[in-house]
mmJSON file of the N, C-alpha and C atoms, coordinates in Angstrom:
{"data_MODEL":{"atom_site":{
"group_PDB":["ATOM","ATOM","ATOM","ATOM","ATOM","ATOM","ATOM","ATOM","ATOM","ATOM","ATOM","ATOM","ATOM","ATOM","ATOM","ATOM","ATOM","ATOM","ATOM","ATOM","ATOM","ATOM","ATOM","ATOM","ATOM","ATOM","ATOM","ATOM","ATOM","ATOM","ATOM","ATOM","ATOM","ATOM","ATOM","ATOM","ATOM","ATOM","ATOM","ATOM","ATOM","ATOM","ATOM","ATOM","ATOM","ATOM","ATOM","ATOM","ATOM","ATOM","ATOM","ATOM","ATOM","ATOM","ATOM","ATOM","ATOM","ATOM","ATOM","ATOM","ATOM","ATOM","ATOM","ATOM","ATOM","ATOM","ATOM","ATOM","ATOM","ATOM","ATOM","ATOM","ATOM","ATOM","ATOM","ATOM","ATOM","ATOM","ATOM","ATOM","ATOM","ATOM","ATOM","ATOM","ATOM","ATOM","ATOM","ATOM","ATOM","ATOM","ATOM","ATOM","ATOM","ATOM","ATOM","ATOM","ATOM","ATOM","ATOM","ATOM","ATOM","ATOM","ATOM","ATOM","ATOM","ATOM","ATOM","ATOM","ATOM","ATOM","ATOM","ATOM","ATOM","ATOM","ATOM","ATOM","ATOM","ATOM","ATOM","ATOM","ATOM","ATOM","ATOM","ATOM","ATOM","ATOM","ATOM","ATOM","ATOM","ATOM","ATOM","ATOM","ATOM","ATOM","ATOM","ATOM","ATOM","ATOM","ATOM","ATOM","ATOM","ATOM","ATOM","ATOM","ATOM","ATOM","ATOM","ATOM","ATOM","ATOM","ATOM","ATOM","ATOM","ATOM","ATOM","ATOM","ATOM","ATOM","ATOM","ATOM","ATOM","ATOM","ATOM","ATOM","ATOM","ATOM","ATOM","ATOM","ATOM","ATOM","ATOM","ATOM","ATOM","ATOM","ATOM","ATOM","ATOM","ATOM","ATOM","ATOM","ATOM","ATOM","ATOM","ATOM","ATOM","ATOM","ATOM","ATOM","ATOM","ATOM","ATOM","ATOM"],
"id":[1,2,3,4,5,6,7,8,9,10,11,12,13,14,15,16,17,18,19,20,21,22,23,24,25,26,27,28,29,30,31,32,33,34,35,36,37,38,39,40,41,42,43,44,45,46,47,48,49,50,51,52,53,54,55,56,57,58,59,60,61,62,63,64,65,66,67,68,69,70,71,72,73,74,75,76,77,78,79,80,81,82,83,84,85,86,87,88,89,90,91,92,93,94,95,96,97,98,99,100,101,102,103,104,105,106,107,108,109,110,111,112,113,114,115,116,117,118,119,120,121,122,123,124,125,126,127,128,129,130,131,132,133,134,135,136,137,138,139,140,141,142,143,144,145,146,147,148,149,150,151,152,153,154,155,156,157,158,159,160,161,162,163,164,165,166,167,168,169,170,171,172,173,174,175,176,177,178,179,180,181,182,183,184,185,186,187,188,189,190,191,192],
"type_symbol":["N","C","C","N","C","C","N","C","C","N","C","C","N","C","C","N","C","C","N","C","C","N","C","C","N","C","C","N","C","C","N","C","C","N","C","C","N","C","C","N","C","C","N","C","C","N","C","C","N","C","C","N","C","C","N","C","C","N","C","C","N","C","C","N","C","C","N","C","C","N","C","C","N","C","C","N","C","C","N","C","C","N","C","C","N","C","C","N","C","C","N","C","C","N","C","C","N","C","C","N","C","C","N","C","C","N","C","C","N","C","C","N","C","C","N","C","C","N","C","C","N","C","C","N","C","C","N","C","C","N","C","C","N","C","C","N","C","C","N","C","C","N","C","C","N","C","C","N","C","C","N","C","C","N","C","C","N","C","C","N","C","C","N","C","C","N","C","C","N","C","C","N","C","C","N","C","C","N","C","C","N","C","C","N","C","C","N","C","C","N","C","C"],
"label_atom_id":["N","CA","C","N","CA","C","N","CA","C","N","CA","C","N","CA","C","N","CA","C","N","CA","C","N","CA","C","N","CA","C","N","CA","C","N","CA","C","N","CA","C","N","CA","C","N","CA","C","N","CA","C","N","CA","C","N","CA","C","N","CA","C","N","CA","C","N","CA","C","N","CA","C","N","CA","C","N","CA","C","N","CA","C","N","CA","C","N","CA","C","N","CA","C","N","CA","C","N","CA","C","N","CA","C","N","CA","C","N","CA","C","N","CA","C","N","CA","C","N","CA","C","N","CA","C","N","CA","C","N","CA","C","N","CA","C","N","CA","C","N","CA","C","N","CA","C","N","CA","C","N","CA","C","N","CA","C","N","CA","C","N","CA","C","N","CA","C","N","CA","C","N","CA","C","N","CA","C","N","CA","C","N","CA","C","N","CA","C","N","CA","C","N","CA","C","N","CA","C","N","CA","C","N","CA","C","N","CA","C","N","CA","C","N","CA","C","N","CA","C","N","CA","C"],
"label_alt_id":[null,null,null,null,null,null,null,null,null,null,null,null,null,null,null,null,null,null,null,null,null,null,null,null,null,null,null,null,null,null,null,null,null,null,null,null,null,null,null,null,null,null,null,null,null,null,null,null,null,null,null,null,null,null,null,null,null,null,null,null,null,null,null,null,null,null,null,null,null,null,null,null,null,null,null,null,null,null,null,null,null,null,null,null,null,null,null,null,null,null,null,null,null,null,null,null,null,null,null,null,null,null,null,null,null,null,null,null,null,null,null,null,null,null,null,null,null,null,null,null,null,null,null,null,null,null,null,null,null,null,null,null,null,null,null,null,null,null,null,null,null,null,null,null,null,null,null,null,null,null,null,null,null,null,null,null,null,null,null,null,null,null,null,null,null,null,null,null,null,null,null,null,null,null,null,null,null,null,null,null,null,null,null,null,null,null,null,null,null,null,null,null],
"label_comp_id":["UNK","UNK","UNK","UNK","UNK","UNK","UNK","UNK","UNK","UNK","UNK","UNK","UNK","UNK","UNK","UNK","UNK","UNK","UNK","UNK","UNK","UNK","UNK","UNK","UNK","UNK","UNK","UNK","UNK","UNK","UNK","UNK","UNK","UNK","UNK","UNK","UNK","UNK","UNK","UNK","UNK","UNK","UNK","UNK","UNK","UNK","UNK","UNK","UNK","UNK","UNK","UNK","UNK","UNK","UNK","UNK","UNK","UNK","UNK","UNK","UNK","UNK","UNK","UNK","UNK","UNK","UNK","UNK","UNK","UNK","UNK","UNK","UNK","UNK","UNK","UNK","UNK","UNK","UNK","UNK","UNK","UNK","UNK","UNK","UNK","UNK","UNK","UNK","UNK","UNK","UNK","UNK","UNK","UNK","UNK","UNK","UNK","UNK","UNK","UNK","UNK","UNK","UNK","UNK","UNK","UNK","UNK","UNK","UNK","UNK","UNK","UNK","UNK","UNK","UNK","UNK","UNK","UNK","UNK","UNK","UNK","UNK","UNK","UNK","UNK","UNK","UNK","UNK","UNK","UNK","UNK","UNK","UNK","UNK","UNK","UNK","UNK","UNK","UNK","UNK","UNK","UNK","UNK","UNK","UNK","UNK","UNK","UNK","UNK","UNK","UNK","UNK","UNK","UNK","UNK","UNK","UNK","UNK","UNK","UNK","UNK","UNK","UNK","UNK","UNK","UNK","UNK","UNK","UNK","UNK","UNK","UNK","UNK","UNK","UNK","UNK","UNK","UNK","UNK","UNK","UNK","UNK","UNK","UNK","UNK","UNK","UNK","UNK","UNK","UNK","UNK","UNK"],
"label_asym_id":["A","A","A","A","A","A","A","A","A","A","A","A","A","A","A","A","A","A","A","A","A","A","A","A","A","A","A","A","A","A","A","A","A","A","A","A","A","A","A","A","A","A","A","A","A","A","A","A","A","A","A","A","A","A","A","A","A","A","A","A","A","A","A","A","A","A","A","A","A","A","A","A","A","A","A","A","A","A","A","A","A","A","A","A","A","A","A","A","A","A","A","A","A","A","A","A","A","A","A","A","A","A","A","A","A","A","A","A","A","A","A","A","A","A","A","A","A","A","A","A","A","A","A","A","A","A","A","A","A","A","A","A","A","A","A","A","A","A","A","A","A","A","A","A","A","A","A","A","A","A","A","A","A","A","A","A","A","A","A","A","A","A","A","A","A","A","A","A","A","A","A","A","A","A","A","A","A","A","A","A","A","A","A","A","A","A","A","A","A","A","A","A"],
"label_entity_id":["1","1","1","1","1","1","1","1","1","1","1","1","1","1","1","1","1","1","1","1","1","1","1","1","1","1","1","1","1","1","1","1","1","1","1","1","1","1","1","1","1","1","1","1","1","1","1","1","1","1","1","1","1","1","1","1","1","1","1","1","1","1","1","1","1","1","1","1","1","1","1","1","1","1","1","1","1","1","1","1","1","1","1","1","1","1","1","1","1","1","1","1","1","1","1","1","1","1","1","1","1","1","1","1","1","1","1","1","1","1","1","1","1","1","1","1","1","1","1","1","1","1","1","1","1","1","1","1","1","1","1","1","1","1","1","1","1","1","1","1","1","1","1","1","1","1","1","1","1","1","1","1","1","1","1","1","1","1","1","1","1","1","1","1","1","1","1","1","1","1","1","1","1","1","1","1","1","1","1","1","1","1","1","1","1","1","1","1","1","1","1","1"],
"label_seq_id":[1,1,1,2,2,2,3,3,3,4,4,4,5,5,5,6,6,6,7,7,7,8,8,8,9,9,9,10,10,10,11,11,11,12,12,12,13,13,13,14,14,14,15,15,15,16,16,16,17,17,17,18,18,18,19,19,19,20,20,20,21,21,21,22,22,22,23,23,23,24,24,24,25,25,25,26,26,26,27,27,27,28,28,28,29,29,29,30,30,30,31,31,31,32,32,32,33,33,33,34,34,34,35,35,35,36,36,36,37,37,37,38,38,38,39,39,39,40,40,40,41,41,41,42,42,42,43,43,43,44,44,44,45,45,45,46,46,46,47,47,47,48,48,48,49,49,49,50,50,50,51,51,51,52,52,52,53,53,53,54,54,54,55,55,55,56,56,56,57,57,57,58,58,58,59,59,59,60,60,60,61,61,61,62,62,62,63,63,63,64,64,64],
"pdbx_PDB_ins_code":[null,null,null,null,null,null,null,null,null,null,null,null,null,null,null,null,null,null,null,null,null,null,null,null,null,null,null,null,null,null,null,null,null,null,null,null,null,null,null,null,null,null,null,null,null,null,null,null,null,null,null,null,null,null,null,null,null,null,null,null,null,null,null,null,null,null,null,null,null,null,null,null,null,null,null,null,null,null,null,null,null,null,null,null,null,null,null,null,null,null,null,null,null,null,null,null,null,null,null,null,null,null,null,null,null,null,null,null,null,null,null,null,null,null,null,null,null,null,null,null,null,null,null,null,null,null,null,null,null,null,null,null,null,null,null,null,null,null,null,null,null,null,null,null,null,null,null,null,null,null,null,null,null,null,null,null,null,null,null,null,null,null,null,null,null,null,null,null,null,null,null,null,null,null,null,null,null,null,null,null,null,null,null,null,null,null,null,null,null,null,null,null],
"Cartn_x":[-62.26,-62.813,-64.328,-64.492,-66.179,-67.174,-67.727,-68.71,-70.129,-70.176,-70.426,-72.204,-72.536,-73.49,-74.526,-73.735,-74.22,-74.958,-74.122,-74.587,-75.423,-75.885,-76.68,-77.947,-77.871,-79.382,-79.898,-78.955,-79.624,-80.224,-79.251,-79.965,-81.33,-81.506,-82.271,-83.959,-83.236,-84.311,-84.995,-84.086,-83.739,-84.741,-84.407,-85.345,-86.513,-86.976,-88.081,-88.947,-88.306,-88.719,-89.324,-88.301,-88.851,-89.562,-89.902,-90.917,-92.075,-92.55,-93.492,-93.971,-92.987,-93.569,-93.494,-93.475,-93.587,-94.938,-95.195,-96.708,-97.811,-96.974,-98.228,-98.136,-97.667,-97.123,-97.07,-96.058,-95.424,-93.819,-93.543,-92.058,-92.333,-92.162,-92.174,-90.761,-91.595,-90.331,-90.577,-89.664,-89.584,-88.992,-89.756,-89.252,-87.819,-86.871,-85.842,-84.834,-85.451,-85.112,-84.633,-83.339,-83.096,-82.857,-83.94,-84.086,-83.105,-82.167,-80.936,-79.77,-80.007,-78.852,-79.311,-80.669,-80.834,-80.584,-80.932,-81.017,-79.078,-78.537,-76.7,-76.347,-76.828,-76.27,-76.735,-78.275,-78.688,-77.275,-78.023,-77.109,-75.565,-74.848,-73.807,-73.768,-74.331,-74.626,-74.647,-75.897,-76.287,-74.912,-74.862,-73.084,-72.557,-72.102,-70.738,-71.094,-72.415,-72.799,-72.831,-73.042,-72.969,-71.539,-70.882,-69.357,-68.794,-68.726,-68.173,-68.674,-70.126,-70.746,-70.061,-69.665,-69.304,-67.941,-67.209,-65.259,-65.625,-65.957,-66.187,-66.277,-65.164,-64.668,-66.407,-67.126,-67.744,-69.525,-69.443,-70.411,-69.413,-68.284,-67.666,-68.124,-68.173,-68.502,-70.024,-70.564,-72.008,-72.74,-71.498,-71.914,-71.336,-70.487,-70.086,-70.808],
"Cartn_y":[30.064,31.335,31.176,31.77,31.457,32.602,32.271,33.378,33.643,34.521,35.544,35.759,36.098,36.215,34.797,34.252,32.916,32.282,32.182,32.042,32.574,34.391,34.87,34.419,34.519,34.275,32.849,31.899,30.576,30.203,31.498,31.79,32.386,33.227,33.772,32.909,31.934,31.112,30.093,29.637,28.636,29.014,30.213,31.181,31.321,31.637,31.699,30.421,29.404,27.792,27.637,27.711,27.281,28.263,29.563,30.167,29.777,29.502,28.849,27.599,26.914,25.505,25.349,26.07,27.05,27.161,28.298,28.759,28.055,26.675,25.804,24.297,24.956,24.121,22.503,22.266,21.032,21.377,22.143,22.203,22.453,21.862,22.541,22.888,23.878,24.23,24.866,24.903,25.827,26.925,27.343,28.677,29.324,27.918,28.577,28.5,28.026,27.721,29.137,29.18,30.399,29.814,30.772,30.559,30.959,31.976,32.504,31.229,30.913,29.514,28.647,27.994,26.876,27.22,28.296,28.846,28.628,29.04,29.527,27.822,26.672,25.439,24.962,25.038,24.663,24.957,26.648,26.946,26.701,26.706,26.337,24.636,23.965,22.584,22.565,23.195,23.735,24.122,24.702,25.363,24.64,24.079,22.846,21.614,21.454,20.227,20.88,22.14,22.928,22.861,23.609,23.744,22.275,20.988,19.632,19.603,19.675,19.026,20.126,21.242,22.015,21.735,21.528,20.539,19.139,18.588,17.148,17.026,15.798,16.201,15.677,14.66,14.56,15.645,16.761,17.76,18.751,18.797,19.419,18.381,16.984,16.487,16.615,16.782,17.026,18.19,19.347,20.164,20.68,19.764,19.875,19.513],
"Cartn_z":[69.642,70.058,70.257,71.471,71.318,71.167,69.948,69.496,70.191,71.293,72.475,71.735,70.251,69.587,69.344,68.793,68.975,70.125,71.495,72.431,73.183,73.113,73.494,72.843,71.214,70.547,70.916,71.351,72.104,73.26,74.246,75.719,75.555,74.42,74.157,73.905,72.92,72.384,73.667,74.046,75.391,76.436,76.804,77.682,77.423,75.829,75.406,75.632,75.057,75.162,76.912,78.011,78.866,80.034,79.367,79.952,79.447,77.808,77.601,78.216,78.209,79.321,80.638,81.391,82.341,82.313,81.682,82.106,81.029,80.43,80.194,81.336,82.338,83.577,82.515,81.949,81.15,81.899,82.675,83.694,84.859,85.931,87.038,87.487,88.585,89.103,90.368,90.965,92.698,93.001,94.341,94.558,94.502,94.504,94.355,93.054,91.747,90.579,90.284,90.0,89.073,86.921,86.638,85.415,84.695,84.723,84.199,84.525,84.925,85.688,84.737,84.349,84.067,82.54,81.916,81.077,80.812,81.229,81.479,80.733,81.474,81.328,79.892,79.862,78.723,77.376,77.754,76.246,76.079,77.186,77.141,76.448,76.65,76.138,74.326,74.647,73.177,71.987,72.439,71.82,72.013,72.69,72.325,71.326,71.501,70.679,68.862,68.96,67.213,67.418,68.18,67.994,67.79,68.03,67.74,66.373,66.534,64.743,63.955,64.216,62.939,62.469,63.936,63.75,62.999,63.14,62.763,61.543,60.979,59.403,58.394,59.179,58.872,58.493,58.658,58.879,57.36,57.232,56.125,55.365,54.949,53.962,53.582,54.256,54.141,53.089,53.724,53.125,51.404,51.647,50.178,49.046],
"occupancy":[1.0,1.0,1.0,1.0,1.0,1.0,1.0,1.0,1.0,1.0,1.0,1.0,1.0,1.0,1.0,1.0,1.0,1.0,1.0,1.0,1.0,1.0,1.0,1.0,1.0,1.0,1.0,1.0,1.0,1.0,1.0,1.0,1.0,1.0,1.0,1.0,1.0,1.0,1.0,1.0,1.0,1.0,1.0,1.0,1.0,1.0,1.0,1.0,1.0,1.0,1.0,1.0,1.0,1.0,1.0,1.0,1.0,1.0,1.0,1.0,1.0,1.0,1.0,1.0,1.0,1.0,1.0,1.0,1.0,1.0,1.0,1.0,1.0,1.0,1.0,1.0,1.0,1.0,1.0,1.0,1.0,1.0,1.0,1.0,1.0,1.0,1.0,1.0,1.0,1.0,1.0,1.0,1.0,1.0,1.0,1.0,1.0,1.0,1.0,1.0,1.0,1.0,1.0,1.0,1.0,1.0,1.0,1.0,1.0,1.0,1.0,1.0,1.0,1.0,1.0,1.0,1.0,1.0,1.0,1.0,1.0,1.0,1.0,1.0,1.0,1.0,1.0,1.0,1.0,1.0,1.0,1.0,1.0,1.0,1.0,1.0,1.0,1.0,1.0,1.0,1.0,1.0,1.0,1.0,1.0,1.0,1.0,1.0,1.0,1.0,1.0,1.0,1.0,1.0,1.0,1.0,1.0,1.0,1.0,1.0,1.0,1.0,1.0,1.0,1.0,1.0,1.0,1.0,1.0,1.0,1.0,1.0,1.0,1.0,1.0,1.0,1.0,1.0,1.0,1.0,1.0,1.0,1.0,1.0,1.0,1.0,1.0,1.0,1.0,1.0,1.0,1.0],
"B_iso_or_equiv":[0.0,0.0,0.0,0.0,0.0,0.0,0.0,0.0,0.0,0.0,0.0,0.0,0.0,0.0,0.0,0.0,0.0,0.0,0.0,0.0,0.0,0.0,0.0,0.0,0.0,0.0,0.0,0.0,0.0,0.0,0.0,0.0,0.0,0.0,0.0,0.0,0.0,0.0,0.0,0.0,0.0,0.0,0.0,0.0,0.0,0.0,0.0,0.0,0.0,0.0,0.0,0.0,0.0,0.0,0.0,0.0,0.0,0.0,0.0,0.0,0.0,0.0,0.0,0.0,0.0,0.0,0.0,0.0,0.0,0.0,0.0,0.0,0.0,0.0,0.0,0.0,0.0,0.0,0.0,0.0,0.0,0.0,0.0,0.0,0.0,0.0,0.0,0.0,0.0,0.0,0.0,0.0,0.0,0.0,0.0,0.0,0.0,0.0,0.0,0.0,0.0,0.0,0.0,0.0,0.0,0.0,0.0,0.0,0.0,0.0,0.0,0.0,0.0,0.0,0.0,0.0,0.0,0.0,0.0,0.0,0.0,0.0,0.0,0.0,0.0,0.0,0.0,0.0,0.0,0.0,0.0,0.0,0.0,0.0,0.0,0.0,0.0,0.0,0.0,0.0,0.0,0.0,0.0,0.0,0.0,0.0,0.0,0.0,0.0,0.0,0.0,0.0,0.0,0.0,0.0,0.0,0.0,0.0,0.0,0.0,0.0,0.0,0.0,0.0,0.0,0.0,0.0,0.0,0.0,0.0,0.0,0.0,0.0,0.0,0.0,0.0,0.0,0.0,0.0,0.0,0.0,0.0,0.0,0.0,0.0,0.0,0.0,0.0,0.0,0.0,0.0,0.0],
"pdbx_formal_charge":[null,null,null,null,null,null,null,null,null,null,null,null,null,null,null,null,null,null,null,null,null,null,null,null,null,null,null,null,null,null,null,null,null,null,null,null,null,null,null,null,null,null,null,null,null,null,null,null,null,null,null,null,null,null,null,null,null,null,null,null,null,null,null,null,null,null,null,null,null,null,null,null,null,null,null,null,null,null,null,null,null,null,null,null,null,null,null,null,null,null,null,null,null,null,null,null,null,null,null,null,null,null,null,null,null,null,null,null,null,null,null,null,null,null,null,null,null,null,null,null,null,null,null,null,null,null,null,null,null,null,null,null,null,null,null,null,null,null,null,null,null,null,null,null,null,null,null,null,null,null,null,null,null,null,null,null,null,null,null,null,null,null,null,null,null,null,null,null,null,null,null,null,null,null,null,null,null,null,null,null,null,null,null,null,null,null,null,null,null,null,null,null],
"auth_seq_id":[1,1,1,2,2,2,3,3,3,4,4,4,5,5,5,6,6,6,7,7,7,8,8,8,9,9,9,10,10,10,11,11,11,12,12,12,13,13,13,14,14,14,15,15,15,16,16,16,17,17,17,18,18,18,19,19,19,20,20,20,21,21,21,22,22,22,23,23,23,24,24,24,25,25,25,26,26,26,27,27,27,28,28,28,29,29,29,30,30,30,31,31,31,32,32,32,33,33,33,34,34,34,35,35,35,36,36,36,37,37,37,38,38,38,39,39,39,40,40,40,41,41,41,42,42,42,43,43,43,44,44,44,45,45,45,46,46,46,47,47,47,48,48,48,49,49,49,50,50,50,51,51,51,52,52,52,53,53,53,54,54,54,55,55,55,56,56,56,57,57,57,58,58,58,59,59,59,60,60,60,61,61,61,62,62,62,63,63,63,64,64,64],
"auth_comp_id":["UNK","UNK","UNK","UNK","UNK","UNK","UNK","UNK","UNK","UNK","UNK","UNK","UNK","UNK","UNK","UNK","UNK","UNK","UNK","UNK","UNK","UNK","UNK","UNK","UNK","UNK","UNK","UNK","UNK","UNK","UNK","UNK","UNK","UNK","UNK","UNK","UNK","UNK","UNK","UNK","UNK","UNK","UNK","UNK","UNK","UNK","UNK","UNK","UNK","UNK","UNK","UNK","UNK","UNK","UNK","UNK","UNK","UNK","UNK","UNK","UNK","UNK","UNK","UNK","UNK","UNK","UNK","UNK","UNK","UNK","UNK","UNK","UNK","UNK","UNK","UNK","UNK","UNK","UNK","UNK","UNK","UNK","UNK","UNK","UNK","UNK","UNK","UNK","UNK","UNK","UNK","UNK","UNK","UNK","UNK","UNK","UNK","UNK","UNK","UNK","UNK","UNK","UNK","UNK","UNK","UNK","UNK","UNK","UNK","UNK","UNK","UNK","UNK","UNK","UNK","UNK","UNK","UNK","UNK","UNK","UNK","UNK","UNK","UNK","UNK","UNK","UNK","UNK","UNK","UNK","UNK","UNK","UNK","UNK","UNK","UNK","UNK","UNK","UNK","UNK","UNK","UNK","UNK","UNK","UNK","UNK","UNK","UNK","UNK","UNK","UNK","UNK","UNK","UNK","UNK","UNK","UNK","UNK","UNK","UNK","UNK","UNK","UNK","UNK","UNK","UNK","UNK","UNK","UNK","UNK","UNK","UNK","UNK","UNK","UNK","UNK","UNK","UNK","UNK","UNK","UNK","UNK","UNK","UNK","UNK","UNK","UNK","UNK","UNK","UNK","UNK","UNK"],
"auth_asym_id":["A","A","A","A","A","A","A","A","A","A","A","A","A","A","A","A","A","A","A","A","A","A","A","A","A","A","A","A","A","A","A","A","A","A","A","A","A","A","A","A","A","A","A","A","A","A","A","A","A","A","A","A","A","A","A","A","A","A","A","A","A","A","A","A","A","A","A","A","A","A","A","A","A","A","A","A","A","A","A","A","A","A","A","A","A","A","A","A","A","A","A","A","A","A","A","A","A","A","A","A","A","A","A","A","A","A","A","A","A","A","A","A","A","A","A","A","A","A","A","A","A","A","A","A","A","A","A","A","A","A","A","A","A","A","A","A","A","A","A","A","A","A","A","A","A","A","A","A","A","A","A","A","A","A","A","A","A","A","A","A","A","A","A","A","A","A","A","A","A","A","A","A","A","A","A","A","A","A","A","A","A","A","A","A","A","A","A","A","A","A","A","A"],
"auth_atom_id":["N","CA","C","N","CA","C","N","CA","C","N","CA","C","N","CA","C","N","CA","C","N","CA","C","N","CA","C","N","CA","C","N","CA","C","N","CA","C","N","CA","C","N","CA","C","N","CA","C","N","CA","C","N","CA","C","N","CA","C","N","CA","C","N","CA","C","N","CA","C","N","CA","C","N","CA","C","N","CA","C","N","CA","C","N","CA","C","N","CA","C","N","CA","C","N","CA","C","N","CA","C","N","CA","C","N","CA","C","N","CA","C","N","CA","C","N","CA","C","N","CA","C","N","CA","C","N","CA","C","N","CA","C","N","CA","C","N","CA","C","N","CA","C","N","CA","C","N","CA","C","N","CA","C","N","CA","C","N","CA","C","N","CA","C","N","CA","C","N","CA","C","N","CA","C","N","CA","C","N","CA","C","N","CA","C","N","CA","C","N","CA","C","N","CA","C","N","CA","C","N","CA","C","N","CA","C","N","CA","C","N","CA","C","N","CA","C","N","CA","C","N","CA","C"],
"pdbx_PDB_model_num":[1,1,1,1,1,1,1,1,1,1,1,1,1,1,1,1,1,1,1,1,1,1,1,1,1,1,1,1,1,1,1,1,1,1,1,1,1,1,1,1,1,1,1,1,1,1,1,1,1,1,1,1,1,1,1,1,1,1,1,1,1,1,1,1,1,1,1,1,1,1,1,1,1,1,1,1,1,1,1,1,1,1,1,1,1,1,1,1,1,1,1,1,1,1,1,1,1,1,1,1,1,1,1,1,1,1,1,1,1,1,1,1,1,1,1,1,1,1,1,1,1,1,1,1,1,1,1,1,1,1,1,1,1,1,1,1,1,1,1,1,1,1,1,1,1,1,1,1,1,1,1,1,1,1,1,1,1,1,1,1,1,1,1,1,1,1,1,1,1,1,1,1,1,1,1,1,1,1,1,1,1,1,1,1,1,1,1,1,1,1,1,1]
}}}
């Protein structure tokens, strides 16, 4: 099931991140960059890589 909350507060963060480097021009980008798009992939990334480490028998031993 994919938790809808999770993924927003990362788009969220994500977004935050690369408007800052953005307007400390450390990203470029062009007129036709849509930031909601790049933003869309990131976090989708983002989330799958927490969602594996959190399945992975090894991340339960950790926390024990």
């Amino acid at each position: 099931m994919i938790n809808y909350v999770l993924l927003y507060k990362i788009k969220k963060r994500v977004k935050h991140i690369l408007k800052k480097e953005i307007a400390e021009e450390q990203l470029e980008t062009t007129e036709k960059t849509c930031m909601g798009c790049i933003c869309d992939d990131i976090s989708w990334g983002i989330y799958d890589l927490l969602k594996d480490d959190a399945a992975s028998p090894d991340s339960k031993k950790k926390k024990s």
